[in-house]
C-alpha positions in Angstrom: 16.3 -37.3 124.6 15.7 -35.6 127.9 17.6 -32.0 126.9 18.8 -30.2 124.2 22.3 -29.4 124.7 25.0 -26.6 123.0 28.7 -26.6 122.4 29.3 -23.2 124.7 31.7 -20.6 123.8 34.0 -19.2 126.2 32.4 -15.8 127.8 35.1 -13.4 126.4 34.3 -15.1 122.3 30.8 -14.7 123.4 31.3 -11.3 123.9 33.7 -10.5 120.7 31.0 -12.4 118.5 27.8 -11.6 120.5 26.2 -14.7 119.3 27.0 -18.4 119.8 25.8 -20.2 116.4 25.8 -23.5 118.3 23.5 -22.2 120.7 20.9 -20.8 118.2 20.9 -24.1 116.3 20.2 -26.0 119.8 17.6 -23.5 120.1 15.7 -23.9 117.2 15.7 -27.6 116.9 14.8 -27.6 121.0 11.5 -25.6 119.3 10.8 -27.6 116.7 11.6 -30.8 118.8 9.2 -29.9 122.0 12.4 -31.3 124.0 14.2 -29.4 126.8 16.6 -26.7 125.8 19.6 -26.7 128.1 21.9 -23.7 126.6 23.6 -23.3 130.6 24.6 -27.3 131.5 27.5 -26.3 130.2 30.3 -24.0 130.3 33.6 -23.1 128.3 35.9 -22.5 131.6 39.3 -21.7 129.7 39.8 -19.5 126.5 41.4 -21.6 123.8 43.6 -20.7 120.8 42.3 -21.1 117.1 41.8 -24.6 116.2 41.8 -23.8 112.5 45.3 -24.3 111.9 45.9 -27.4 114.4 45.4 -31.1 113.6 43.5 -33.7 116.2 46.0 -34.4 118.2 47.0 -30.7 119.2 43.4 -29.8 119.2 42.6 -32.6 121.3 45.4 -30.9 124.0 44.3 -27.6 123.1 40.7 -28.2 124.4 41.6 -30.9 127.6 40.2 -29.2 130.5 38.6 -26.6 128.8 34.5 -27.6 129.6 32.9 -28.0 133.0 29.0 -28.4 134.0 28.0 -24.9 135.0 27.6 -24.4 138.8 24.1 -25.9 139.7 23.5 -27.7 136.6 23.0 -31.8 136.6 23.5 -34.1 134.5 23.0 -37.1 136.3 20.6 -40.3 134.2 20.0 -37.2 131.2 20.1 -38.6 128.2 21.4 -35.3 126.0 21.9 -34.3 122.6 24.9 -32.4 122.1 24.4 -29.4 119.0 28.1 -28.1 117.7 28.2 -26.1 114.2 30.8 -27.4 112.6 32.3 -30.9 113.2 36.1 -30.8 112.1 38.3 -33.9 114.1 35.4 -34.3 116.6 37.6 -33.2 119.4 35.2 -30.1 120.7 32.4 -33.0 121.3 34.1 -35.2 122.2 35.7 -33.1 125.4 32.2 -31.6 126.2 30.4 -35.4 126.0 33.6 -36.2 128.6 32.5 -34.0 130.8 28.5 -35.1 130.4 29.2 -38.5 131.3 31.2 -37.6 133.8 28.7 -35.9 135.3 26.6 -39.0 135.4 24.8 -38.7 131.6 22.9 -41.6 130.7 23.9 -41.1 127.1 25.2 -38.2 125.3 24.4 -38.5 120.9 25.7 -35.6 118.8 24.3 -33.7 115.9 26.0 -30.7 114.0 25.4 -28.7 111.0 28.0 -28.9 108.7 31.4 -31.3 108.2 34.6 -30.2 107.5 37.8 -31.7 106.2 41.3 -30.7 107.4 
């Protein structure tokens, strides 16, 4: 893995919550790794309702466009490990590792915390 990579949160939830838990897991695992922590590459463009209550298909359209590489940032031939919380559908991932390998990411694997069943 070149970089350590997490799930952003939009700036206004990042404000509300003052933390982003994905974030200080990609963090900590970047320390204990010795690989590159990218917590900027990228960057929640759009708010987004509550998934909580949606299934995949509806999160899936809630989150479509929502993700964007930061201005600056490159992804191009990275190979990047993508750090969420909580993995629910895999929809949130999924989007964000859209974006990565649009970008030009060599490969984009995925690791979260927890699971959780609609």
């Amino acid at each position: 893995m070149d970089c350590i990579v997490p799930v952003p949160l939009h700036p206004r939830r990042l404000r509300e919550r003052g933390f982003n838990q994905s974030e200080l897991l990609s963090e900590s695992l970047a320390l204990a790794s010795g690989i590159s922590h990218a917590p900027r590459l990228l960057s929640k463009i759009s708010p987004t309702r509550s998934q909580t209550t949606l299934g995949r298909r509806d999160r899936k359209k809630n989150l479509r466009g929502t993700f964007a590489l930061s201005r600056g940032a490159t992804a191009a031939n990275r190979r990047i490990l993508l750090v969420d919380d909580i993995y629910t559908t895999g929809c949130t991932v999924e989007e964000c590792a859209r974006v990565l390998r649009r970008a030009g990411a060599r490969g984009v694997r995925v690791v979260t915390l927890a699971r959780s069943i609609l």
